[in-house]
C-alpha positions in Angstrom: 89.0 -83.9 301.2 91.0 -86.9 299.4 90.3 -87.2 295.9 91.5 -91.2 295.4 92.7 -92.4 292.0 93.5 -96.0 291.1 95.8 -96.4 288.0 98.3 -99.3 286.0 101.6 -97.9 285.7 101.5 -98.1 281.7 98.3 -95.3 282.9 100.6 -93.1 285.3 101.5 -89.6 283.9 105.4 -89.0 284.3 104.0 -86.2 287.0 102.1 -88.9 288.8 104.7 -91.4 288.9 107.7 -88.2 289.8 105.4 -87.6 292.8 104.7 -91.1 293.8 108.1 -91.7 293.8 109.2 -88.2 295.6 106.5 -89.3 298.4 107.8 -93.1 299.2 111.5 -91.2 298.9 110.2 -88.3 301.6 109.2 -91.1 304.0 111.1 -94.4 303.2 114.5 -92.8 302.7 114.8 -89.4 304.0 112.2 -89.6 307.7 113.0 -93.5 308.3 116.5 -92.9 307.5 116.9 -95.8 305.6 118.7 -96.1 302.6 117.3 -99.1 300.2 116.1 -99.9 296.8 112.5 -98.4 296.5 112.7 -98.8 293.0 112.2 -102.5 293.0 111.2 -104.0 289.8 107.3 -104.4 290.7 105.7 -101.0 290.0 105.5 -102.6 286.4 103.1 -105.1 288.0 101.4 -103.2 290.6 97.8 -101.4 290.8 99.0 -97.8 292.2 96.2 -96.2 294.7 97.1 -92.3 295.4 95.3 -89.5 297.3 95.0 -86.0 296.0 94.5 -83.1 298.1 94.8 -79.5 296.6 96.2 -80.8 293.3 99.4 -82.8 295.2 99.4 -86.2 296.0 99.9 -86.9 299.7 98.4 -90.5 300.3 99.6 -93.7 298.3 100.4 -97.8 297.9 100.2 -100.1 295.9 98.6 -103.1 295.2 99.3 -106.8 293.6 97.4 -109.7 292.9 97.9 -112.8 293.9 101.8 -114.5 292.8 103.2 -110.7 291.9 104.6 -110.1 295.1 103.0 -112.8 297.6 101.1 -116.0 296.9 98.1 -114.0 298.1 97.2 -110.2 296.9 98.6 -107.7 299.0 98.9 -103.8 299.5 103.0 -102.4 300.4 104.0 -98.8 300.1 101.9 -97.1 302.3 102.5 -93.8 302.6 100.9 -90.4 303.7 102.8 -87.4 303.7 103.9 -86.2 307.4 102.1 -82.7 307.6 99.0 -85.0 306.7 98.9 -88.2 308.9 96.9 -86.0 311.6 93.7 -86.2 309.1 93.3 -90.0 309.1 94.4 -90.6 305.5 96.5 -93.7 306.1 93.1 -95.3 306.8 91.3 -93.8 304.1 94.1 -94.9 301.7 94.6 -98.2 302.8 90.5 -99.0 303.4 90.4 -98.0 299.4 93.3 -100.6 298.9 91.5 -103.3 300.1 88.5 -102.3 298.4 90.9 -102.2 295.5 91.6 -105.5 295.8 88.2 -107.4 296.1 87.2 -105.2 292.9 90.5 -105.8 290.5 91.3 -109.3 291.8 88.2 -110.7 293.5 90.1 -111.4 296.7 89.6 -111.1 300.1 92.5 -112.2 301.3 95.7 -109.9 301.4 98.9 -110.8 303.0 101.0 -107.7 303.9 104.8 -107.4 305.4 103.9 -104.4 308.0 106.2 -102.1 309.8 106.1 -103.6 313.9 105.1 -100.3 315.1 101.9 -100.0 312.7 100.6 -103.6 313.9 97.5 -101.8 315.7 96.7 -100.0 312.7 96.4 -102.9 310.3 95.0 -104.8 312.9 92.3 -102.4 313.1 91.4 -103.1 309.4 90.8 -106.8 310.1 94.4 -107.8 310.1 96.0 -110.3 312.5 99.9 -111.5 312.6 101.2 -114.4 311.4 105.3 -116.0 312.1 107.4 -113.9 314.0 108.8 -110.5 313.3 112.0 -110.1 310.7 114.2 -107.3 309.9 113.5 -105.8 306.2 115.9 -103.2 305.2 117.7 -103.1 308.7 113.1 -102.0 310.2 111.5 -104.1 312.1 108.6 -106.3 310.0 105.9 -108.8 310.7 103.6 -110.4 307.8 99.8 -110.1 308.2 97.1 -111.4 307.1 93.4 -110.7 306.2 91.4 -113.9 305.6 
């Protein structure tokens, strides 16, 4: 079971914010192989949304309303931990984001820059393409959109 957790960053423990950061490293770095700046500056602004199983946070993103990061609100970082994709926590995680974002910003509509090969699972939250695709840190990117 995923015990979710929505805090400001001023609210994050040191702990909390280690093992955010550990997890986006994990999977954004080290798996994708990509070397960039995760630490970008916007944490400060964000809403953080992370999933606790057994006491260790395996699930996480962010969220931002509208004019932090886009003109609209949106959600970035997703993550889940690899040893726990198979349980369906990506959707869990990011169906709590959006949730997130009515609640905190009173919005509905969330613009997202995706990864190309998770287009079918954001589309299956309601979200649709929108421009063509780009390259973002040398990975493959479209923006979508939830109206």
């Amino acid at each position: 079971m995923l015990k979710i957790i929505t805090k400001s960053f001023a609210e994050l423990s040191t702990k909390e914010l280690y093992d955010i950061l550990q997890l986006r490293s994990e999977v954004f770095v080290v798996e994708q192989n990509c070397v960039y700046q995760d630490i970008d500056g916007k944490d400060e602004k964000a809403l953080h949304i992370f999933g606790f199983k057994n006491d260790k946070i395996v699930a996480y993103c962010r969220i931002f309303k509208p004019g932090d990061y886009f003109e609209k609100a949106s959600i970035g970082r997703v993550v889940v931990a690899a040893n726990e994709r198979k349980f369906g926590y990506g959707h869990i995680i990011f169906q709590h984001s959006m949730d997130a974002v009515e609640t905190h910003f009173k919005e509905t509509s969330i613009k997202i820059s995706a990864q190309l090969y998770l287009k079918k699972f954001y589309e299956s939250h309601g979200f649709h393409q929108v421009g063509e695709g780009y390259l973002e840190d040398d990975i493959p990117h479209i923006a979508m959109i939830k109206k």
